[in-house]
C-alpha positions in Angstrom: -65.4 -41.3 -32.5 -61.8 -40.3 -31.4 -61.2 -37.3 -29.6 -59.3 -35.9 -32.1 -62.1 -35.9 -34.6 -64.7 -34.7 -32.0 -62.1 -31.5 -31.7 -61.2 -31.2 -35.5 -65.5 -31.3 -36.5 -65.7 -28.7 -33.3 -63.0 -26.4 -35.0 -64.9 -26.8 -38.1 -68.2 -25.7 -36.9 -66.8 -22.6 -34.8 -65.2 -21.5 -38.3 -68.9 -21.7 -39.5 -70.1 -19.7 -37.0 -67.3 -17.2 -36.9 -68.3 -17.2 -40.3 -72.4 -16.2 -39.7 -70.5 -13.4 -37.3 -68.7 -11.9 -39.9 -71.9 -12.0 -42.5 -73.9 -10.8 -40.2 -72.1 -8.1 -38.9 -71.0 -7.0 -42.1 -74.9 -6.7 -43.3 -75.6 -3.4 -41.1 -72.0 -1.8 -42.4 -73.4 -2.7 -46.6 -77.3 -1.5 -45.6 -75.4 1.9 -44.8 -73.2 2.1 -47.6 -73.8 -0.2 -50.3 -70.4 0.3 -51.4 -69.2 -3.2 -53.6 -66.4 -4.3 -51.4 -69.4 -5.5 -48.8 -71.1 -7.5 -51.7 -67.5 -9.7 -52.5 -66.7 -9.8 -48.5 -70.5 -11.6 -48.2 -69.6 -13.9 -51.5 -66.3 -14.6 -49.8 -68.0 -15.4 -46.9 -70.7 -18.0 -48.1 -67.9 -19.7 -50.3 -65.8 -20.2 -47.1 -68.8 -21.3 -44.9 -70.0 -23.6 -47.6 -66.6 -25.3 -47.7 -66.8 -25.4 -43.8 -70.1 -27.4 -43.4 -68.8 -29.6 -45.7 -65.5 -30.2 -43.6 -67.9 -31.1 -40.6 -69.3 -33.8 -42.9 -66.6 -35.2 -44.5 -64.5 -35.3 -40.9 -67.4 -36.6 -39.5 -67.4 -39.3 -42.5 -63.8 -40.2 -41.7 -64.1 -40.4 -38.3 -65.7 -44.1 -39.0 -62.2 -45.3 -40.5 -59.7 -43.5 -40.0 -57.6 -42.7 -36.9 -55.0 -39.7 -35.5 -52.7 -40.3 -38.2 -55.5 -38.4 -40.5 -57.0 -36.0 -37.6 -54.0 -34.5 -36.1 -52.7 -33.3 -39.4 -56.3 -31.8 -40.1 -56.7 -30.4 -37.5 -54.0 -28.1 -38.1 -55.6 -27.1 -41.0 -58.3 -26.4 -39.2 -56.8 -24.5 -37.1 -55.1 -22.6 -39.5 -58.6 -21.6 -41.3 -60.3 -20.5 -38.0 -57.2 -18.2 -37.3 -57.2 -16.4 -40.7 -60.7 -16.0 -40.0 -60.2 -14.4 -37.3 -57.7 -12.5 -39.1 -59.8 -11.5 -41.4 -62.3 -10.4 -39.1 -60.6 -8.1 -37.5 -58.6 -6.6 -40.9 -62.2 -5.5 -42.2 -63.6 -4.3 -39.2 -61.0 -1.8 -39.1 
């Protein structure tokens, strides 16, 4: 496996766990409140780390056959979904 893979399925799994963060972290603020924007935010948030453990699979999966010419691009996607994230994160804790 290429370094560029290794990188773009370690992007992927720190989504997944900036993900957990953010669900966890937002379970203390809906146990207080139980106000509905909570409930979507945690739907929103299993969607997106659903669709990021299946990233690590599938870039694992085309790691076997497929070189930079696929990986670099992805991994700007990547790293475009870890930043709004991020982004994201730090809009709702606000």
């Amino acid at each position: 496996m290429e370094i560029f893979w290794t990188s773009d399925i370690a992007i992927a799994a720190i989504e997944l766990i900036a993900l957990s963060v953010l669900l966890i972290y937002f379970i203390g603020y809906y146990r207080k409140s139980r106000a509905r924007i909570f409930s979507q935010i945690f739907g929103f948030s299993f969607i997106f780390m659903v669709q990021s453990a299946i990233t690590i699979y599938i870039y694992y999966y085309f790691s076997h056959f497929l070189g930079p010419a696929v990986a670099i691009p992805l991994m700007i996607v990547s790293l475009l979904g870890l930043a709004g994230t991020i982004m994201l994160f730090r809009f709702m804790k606000q």
